[in-house]
N, C-alpha and C positions, 0 to 999 in steps of 0.2 A: 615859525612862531617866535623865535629869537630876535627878530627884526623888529618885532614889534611891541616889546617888553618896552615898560615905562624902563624910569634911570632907578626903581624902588626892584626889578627884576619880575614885578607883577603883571600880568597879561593886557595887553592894551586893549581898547573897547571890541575892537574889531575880532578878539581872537573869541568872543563870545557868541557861541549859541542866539538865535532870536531866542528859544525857550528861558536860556539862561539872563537873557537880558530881560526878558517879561519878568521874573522871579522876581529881579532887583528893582524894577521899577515897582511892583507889588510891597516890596519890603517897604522901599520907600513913602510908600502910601500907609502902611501899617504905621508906622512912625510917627507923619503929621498925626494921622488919625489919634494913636496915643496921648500925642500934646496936649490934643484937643479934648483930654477926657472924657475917653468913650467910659460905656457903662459894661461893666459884668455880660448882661443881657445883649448888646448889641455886638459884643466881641462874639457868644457866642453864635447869634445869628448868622455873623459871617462867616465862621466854621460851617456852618449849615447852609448858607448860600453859595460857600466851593465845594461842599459836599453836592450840592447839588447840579453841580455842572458840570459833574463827571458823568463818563457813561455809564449803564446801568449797572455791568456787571463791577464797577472798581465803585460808585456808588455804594449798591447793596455793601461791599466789604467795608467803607470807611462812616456810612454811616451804624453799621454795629458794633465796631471797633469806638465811635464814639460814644455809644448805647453803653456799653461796657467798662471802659472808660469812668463816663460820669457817675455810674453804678458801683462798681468799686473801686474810684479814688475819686471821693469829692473832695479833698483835697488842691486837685488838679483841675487848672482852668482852661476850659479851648480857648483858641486867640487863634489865628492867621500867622505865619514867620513862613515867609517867601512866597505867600498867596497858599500857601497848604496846610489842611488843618492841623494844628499842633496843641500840644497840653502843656501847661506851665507850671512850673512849683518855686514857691519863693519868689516870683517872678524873674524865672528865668526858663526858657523853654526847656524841658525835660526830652520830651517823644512827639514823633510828627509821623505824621501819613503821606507817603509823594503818590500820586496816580499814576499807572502806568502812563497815559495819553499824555500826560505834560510834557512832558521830556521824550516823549517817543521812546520810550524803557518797554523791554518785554515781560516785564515785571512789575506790580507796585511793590513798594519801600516800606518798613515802617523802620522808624531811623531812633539813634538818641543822641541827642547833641554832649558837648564837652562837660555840661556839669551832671549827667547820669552818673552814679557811684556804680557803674558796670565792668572798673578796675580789678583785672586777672590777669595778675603778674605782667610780662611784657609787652603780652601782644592781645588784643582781646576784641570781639564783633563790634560795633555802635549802629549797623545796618542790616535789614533782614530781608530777603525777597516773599512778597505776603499774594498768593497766586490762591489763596482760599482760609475763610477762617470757618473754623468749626469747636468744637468744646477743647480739644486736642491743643489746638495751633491756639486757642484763646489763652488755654492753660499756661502755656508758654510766655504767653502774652504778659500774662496779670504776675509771673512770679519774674522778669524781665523788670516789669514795672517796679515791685516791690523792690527789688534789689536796685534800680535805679533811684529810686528815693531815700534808701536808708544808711 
């Protein structure tokens, strides 16, 4: 891998995943898309059009995680950040869903990015492995939430 570091010590194209390069050329579509002043409504559509082409059972979980979501934090906006559905506050992504199938994980993700206030002392989670939601692991979910936005 060191042969192939740019002169910045950053990983050269090659040392990336096909998954990991699909991500980034997704990201990069997210982007234009933005320029171009998408609307509210059609960001969330395509939360709901990668929601939908997962398979059934990482589906069922991220579309109730979204259900959930929009229910207690309307607040918080789906949008797309790496082709996966994600929620944003401020406009800036908060919490995202990875499917297990994208990246060939034996797990789906629900993740929080850098600006979640989920700050505990030195060392602290930002990722979760989500293999089932029920009132329990929602619970967790929604008080996760709150403390990432406050």
């Amino acid at each position: 891998m060191s042969e192939n570091k740019s002169k910045k010590g950053t990983p050269a194209a090659s040392d990336w995943s096909d998954e990991e390069k699909a991500a980034m050329k997704e990201r990069a579509k997210e982007l234009r898309d933005e320029k171009s002043n998408r609307s509210k409504a059609s960001d969330e559509q395509a939360v709901m059009d990668k929601i939908g082409e997962m398979p059934e059972v990482e589906r069922v979980i991220a579309l109730r995680l979204h259900e959930m979501i929009k229910q207690e934090f309307p607040d918080l906006h789906p949008k797309t950040w790496y082709g996966m559905p994600a929620y944003q506050f401020g406009g800036k992504t908060l919490v995202f869903f990875q499917s297990a199938h994208k990246f060939g994980s034996r797990y789906n993700t629900i993740g929080f990015s850098d600006s979640a206030k989920l700050d505990d002392g030195a060392f602290w989670p930002t990722s979760f492995a989500l293999v089932a939601l029920n009132s329990e692991v929602e619970a967790q979910i929604r008080d996760l939430i709150r403390k990432a936005i406050s």
